[in-house]
Every structure is written in structure tokens, then in C-alpha cells.
C-alpha positions in Angstrom: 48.9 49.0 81.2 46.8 50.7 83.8 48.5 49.1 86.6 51.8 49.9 85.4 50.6 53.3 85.0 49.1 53.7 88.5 52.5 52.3 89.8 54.6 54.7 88.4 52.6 57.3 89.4 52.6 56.4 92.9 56.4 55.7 93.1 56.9 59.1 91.3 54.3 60.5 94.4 56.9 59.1 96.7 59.6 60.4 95.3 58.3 64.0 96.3 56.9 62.6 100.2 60.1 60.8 101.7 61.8 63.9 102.6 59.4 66.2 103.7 59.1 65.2 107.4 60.9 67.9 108.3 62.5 71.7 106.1 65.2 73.8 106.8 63.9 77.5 105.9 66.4 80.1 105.9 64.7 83.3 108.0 65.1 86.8 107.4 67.1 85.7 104.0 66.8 89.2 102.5 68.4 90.9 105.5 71.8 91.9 106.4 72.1 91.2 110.2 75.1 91.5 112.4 73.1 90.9 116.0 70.3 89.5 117.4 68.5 88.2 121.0 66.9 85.2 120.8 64.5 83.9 123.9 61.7 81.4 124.5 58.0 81.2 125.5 57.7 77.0 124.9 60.1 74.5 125.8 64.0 74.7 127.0 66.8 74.3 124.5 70.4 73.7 124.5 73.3 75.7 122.3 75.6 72.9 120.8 78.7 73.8 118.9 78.9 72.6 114.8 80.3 69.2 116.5 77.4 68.8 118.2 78.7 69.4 121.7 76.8 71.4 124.0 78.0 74.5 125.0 75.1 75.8 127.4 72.9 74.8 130.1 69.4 74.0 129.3 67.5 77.0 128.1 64.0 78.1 129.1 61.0 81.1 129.1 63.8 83.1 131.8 66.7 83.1 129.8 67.6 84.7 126.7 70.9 84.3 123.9 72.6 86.8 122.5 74.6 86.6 118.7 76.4 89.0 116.7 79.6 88.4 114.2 83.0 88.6 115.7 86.2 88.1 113.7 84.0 86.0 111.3 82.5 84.1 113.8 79.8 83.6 115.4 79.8 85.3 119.6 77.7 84.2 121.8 76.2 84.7 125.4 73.5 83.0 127.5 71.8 85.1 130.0 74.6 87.9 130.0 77.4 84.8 130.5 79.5 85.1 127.3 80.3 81.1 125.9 82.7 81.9 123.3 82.8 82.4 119.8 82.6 79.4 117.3 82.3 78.7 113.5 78.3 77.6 113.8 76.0 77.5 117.1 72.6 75.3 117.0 69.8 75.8 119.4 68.0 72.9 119.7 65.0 71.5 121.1 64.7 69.4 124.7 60.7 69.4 125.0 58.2 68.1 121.9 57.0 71.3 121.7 59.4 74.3 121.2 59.1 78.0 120.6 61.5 80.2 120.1 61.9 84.5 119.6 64.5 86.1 117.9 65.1 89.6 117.9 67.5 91.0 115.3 69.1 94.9 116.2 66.6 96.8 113.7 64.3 94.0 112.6 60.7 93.4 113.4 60.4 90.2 116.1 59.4 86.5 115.0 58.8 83.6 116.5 59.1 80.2 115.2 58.8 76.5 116.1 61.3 74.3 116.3 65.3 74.3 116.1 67.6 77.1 114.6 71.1 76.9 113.3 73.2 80.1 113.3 76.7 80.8 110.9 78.3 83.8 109.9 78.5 84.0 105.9 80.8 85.9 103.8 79.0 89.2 103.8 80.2 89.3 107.5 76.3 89.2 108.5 74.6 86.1 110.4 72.5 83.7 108.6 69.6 81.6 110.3 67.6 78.7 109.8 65.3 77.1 111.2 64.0 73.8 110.9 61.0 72.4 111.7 58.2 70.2 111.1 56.7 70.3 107.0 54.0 70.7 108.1 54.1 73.5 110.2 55.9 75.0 107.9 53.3 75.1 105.6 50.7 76.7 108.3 53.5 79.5 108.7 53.3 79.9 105.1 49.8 80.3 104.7 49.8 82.9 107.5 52.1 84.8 105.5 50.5 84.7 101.9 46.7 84.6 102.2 43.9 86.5 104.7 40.6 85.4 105.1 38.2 85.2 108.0 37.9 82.5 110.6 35.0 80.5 109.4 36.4 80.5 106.1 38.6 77.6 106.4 38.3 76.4 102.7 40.2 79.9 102.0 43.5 78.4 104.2 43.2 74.7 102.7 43.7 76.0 99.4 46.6 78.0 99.8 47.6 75.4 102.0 47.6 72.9 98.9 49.5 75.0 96.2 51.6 76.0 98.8 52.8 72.5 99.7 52.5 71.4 95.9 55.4 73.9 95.5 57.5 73.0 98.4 57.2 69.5 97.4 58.7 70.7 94.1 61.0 72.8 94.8 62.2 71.1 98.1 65.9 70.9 96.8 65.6 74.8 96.0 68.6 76.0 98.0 70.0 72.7 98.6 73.6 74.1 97.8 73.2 76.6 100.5 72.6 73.7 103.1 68.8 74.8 103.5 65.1 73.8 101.5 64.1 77.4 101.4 64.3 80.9 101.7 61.4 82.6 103.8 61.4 85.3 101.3 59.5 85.5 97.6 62.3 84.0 96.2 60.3 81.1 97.8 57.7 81.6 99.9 56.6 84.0 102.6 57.0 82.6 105.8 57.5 85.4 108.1 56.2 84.1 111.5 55.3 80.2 112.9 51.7 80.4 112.2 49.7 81.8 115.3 46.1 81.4 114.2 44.0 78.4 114.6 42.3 78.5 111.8 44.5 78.6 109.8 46.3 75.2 111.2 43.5 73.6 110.9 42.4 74.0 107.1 46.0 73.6 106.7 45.7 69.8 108.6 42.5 69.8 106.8 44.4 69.2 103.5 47.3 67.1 104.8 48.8 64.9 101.9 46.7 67.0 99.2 48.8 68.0 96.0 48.3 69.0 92.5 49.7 66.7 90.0 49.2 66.7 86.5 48.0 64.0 84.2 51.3 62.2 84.2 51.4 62.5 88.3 53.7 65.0 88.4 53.4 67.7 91.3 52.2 71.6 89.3 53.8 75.1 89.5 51.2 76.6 91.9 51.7 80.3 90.7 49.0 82.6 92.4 48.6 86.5 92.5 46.4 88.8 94.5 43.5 89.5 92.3 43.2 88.8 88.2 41.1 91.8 87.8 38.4 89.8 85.5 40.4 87.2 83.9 43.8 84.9 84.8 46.4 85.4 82.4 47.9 82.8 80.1 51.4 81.4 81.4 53.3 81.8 78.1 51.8 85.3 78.5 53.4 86.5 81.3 56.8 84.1 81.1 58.4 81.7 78.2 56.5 78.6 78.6 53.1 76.9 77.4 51.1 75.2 80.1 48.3 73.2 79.8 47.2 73.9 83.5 47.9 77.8 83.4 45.5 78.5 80.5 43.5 81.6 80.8 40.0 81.5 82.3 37.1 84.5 83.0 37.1 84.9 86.8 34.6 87.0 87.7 34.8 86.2 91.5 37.9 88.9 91.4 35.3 91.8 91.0 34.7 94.4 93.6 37.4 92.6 95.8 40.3 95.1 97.1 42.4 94.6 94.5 39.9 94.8 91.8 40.5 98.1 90.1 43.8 101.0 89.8 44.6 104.1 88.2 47.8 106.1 87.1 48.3 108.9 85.7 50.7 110.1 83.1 51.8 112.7 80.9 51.3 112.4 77.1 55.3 112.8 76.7 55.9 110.5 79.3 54.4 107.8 77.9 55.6 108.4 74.2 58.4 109.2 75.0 58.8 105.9 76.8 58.1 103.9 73.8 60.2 106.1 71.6 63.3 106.4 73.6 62.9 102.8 75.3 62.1 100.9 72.4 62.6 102.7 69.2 58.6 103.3 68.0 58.5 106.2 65.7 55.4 108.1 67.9 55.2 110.9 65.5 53.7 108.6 63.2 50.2 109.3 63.3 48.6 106.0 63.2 50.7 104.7 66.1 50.5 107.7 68.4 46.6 107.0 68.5 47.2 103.3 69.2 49.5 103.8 71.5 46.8 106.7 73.2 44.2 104.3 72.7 45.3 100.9 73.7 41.9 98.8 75.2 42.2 95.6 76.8 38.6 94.0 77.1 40.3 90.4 77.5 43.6 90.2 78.0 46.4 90.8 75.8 50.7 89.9 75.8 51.6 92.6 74.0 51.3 96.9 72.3 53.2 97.6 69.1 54.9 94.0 69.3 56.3 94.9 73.0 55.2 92.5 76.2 53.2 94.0 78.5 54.8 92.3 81.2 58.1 94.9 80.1 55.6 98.3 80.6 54.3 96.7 83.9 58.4 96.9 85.4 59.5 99.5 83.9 56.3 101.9 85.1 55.7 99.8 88.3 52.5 98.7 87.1 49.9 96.9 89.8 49.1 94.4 86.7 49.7 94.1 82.7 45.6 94.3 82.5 45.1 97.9 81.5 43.2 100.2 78.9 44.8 103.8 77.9 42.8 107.0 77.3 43.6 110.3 76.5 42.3 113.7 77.8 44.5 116.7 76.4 47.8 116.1 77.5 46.8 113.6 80.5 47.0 109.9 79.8 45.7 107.6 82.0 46.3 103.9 82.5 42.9 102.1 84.0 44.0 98.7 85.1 42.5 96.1 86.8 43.7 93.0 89.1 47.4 93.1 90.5 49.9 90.5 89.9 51.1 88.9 87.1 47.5 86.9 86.6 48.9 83.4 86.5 47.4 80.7 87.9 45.0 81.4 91.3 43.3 84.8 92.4 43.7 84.8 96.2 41.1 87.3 96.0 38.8 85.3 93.9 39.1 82.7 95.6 38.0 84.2 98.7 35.1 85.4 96.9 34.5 81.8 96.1 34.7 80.7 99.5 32.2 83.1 100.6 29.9 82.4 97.7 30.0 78.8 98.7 32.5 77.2 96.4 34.2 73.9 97.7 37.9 74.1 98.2 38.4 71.2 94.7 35.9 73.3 93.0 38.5 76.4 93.6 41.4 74.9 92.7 39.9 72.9 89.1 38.7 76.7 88.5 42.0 78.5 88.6 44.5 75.4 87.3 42.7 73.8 84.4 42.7 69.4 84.5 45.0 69.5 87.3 44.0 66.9 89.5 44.1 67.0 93.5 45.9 63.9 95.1 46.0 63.2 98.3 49.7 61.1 98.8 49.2 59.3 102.1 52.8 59.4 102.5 52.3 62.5 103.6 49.1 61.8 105.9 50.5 60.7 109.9 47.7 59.8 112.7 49.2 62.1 114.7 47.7 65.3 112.0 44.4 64.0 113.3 44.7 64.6 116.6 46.3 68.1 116.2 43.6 68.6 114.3 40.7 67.5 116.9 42.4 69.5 119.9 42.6 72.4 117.5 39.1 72.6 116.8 38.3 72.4 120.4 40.4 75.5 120.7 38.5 77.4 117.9 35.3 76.5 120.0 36.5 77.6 122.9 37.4 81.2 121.6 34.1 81.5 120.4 32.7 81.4 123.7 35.2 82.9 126.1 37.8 86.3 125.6 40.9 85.1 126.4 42.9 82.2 126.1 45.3 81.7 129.5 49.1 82.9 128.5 51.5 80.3 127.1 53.3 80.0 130.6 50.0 78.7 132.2 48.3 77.0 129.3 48.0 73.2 128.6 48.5 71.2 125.5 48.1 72.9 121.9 46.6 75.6 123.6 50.0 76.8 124.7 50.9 77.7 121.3 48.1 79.8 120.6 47.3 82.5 123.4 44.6 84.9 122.4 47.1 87.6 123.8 50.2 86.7 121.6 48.3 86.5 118.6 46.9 90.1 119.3 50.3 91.2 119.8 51.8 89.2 117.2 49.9 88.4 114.3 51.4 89.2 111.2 49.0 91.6 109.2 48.4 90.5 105.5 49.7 93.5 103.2 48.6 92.7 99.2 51.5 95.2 98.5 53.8 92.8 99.7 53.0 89.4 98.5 53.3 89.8 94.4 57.3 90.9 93.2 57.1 89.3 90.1 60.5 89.8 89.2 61.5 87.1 92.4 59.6 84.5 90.7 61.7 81.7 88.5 59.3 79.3 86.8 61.5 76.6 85.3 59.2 74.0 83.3 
């Protein structure tokens, strides 16, 4: 009976690995774009045609490629020299190693790895994806959610493992649209290739590591910034009882940046709310204080019968986890944590990190009996290697100021110039990373 069980498990395992060499991640998804420049600091590609012909000489670091919609396709120019227009363009890779920059008219600048595909869609606007190595994306994804400190690598392995849990999961997301993922919360961040060291390296750290639960099945990973003091339960916040999202005290989310919030109301505004919204008689005496008085020492789902989670969107809340007090006619909501509590604390769990807490110890805190499995499937010899030239890297910027430029570099190091991740590195905003209302848990 074991072994039977051991064998399904690992044929279920491989069910989720054999397609996850490489993604296609739809960029800028929540963007209307009619034009863009796209250039190249690694490698030299080629513009092919939806047939696969190519259309262009081979590109490199002094040229550039101009898009834009025309008559509901897509124009397009190398270097000033206008090729046509056509129904979808690719711009795919010569060299191993391939960067690319695109530049949309009004849009912040990214660069990403490996090859992009360009269409126009029905909106009349262009859509882009790129695809590129699993892996890789991954590292760009971890960039995107999570800060932490250099030495801290434990921080990037763990977001690095619920990140590629979910991908793993969800691979087949947007599989209608002809893509894996969007690069927006929908899915997951991925707003840049991933340009810090670091942070490829605890991500090649964890290579093959998932979270599965005791039938071997990959989790839902859901994290949030901070849990102010306590994760919430998962039928709390959505429909659904999980044993892995069960809530825990989580007291590494204390005095972290997110820890604590305030906001102000007046007393009208927030019965009035409850009367007009949702039909409370406030003028009855015994619920005017409850609803003036309302303490959450652990968490709770619900006031007067109504979810939490509904006050949170409709007043813009920074979390569900908040007490009410009164003073005249001010009322003030003290809450603590932001994000809907599920699941991990990014903040807490770089707490943890700098407490001292291994990277299995985080991740058995946050997502109760979930086990970490590490599907060799997933696990290539060439992740080791990447990952021994990339230590050498972080070594070597610990000792001198500057990394030569891409143009001049050699190896890996070419793809992570000290001087392009000053210019470039995406700056973790907790604002950002937690719209609840993107997220679509289905169990």
C-alpha cells in the first residue's frame, strides 16, 4: 500500500514538472498600449513573421524596433527602416543568453530575458509576451513581490518556493489566451527579469522545492504583507476550509513596517454605513455601542453578522484586523497587519530570517502540515553551475564598487552590472503588492 502510495504521488509530482521548462508571461497585462521601442543590451535577435519567417536582419545592443497598431495590425521598423505590418511579429533569440528593453509611449522601461511575441488584440492596443526560462521567471517574480537584504537569502528561497508552488498550479491559468500568466496580481508580479544576485541565487537555492499537501498535491501559496499579530483563517477571508491555511499567532509581524494603521472617521460616517449599506437599525442603543466599541484581540470574520472582509473594501481598509473606539463624535479604526492575513507574512517572515529561522522552519510556520518536496523533475545540473558563478559574483561585489557594464562583461556577470541594477532595480512598494479583490482562490 505504501508503494502504491509513493507512486502516485510521484506521477501526480510529474504531472505538475513536465511543462515547466519554459512560461509564456503576458507583460504589462493591465495596460492599454498602442506603441513601444524595444532594444537590447545581451545577445542579437531576429523579428520572424507569425509563419515563422524572418523579416529582419540579426538584431544587436545598436539597433532598436519600433511597434505601434496600424489598421489592426501590428507596424513595425528596425533601426528607423520600416518592415511592414503583419498579423503577429516574434523577436527571438540567436545567442543563449538574451536581453531585451522595451519601452512603451508612457510606461515605465523593463527588461526581460528571453523571447517576446507581439499581436494586436481587440481593444486596438498591443499585447506582449514574453517567454522565457521557468526558472528565471520565478527570480523575476521574487524581485517583484518580496524585499529583503542581501545576506538574507533564506528570505528569497521562500518566496521563491510558494511562488513556484503557485505557478506550478496554476500553469494553465490563461491557457485560452495563448499564455501561462499575466505579470499582474491577477497572477503574479513580475515586473522586471530579476537583476539582483541574491535573489537568483536563493531562488536556485530552492530549485525543485514545492509545497504539497498530504495527498501530494501542490498548495495555494496565498501570502500578504504583514498579519499584524495573527494569520487569518482561509474560510475567514474567502469560502473555503483549508487545513493548511489555519490560523496561527505570529508574533514575528510586530514592529515590522506594516505592523500597525489608523483611520479616522466620523460617528455618522460609520453608522450611517451600516444603516444605509446593510440595513442595522443604529439607533438601537445596544448596537450603536457595539458597533462604537467593536475589539479584536484575536481575530474575528465578522460585526453584527457582516464579514469583515466587506468593511475592509468598501472603506479601503489596510487589513480586516481592527478595534473601534469612540471619542465624542470621532471614531477611530486601530488596525493592525495589511492584507487579507492568509497564509504567509512577508514581513514575518523576514523577521524570522533575521531572528535565525531556517527557510522549512518558515514555511511549516505559516502553512500548517504542508510538506516541502523537492521534485527532481524540476532540478537540471546546469542550476548548479548558475548557481556557483553567481556566488562568485556576490563575492566579488563585496570587495570591489563596480561591476564592468554588460557590453564589456563576461559570463553571468553580463547580466548583472552593478550600474544597471542602480538604474534599474525595481523598488519594493507594500502598497502595491496586496489587491485582494485580484485574487481567485478556487479549491
Amino acid at each position: 500500500m505504501l508503494k502504491k502510495y509513493l507512486l502516485s504521488f510521484v506521477l501526480l509530482l510529474s504531472i505538475f514538472s513536465v511543462r515547466a521548462e519554459k512560461v509564456k508571461v503576458r507583460i504589462y497585462s493591465a495596460s492599454k498600449i498602442a506603441q513601444a521601442v524595444l532594444s537590447f543590451d545581451v545577445g542579437r535577435y531576429v523579428i520572424r513573421d507569425a509563419s515563422g519567417k524572418i523579416i529582419s536582419d540579426t538584431l544587436d545592443l545598436n539597433r532598436s524596433v519600433e511597434v505601434k497598431v496600424s489598421g489592426g495590425k501590428v507596424w513595425v521598423s528596425a533601426n528607423a527602416y520600416e518592415l511592414g505590418t503583419y498579423d503577429k511579429i516574434s523577436l527571438t533569440s540567436v545567442d543563449s543568453t538574451c536581453l531585451f528593453c522595451i519601452n512603451p509611449t508612457g510606461k515605465k522601461q523593463r527588461t526581460y530575458e528571453g523571447d517576446i511575441y507581439i499581436k494586436v488584440l481587440k481593444n486596438n492596443s498591443l499585447e506582449f509576451v514574453t517567454e522565457v526560462d521557468f526558472e528565471t521567471y520565478i527570480a523575476g517574480v521574487v524581485q517583484s513581490e518580496i524585499y529583503g537584504k542581501p545576506d538574507q537569502t533564506d528570505i528569497f528561497r521562500v518566496q521563491a518556493i510558494i511562488s513556484r508552488t503557485w505557478a506550478l498550479r496554476n500553469q494553465n491559468k490563461h491557457k485560452a489566451d495563448g499564455f501561462n500568466f499575466c505579470d499582474d496580481v491577477h497572477c503574479q508580479a513580475y515586473y522586471n527579469r530579476c537583476i539582483r544576485p541574491e535573489i537568483v541565487f536563493g531562488t536556485l537555492q530552492s530549485v525543485g522545492e514545492i509545497l504539497v499537501d498530504k495527498n501530494g498535491k501542490p498548495i495555494d501559496t496565498p501570502f500578504h504583507s504583514n498579519s499584524g499579530g495573527q494569520t487569518a483563517n482561509s474560510e475567514d477571508v474567502w469560502s473555503a476550509k483549508i487545513p493548511y491555511l489555519r490560523s496561527v499567532p505570529d508574533t514575528f509581524s510586530y514592529r515590522m513596517k506594516q505592523s500597525v494603521w489608523k483611520r479616522e472617521l466620523t460617528k455618522s460616517e460609520w453608522l450611517g454605513y451600516f444603516a444605509k449599506k446593510h440595513k442595522i437599525n443604529t439607533a438601537d442603543t445596544a448596537i450603536c455601542n457595539e458597533l462604537l466599541n467593536f475589539t479584536q484581540d484575536e481575530r474575528k470574520a465578522r460585526i453584527m453578522n457582516i464579514p469583515l472582509t466587506r468593511i475592509r473594501t468598501d472603506f479601503k481598509l489596510k487589513s480586516t484586523f481592527f478595534s473601534v473606539t469612540t471619542n465624542g463624535n470621532k471614531v477611530t479604526l486601530e488596525g493592525r497587519g495589511y492584507g487579507h492575513g492568509v497564509g504567509l507574512s512577508q514581513e514575518g517572515t523576514i523577521r524570522m530570517v533575521a531572528l535565525g529561522y531556517k527557510y522549512q522552519e518558515i514555511l511549516s510556520h505559516y502553512y500548517q502540515g504542508a510538506i516541502i518536496y523537492r521534485d527532481m523533475n524540476l532540478v537540471e545540473p546546469k542550476y548548479q553551475t548558475y548557481a556557483d558563478e553567481i556566488q562568485k559574483i556576490i563575492a566579488n561585489d563585496k570587495k570591489v564598487e563596480a561591476v564592468q557594464s554588460n557590453k564589456n562583461s563576461k559570463g553571468l556577470e553580463k547580466l548583472f552590472s552593478k550600474k544597471e541594477r542602480e538604474e534599474r532595480e525595481e523598488v519594493y512598494v507594500e502598497e502595491e503588492q496586496d489587491n485582494d479583490a485580484e485574487w481567485d482562490y478556487e479549491w
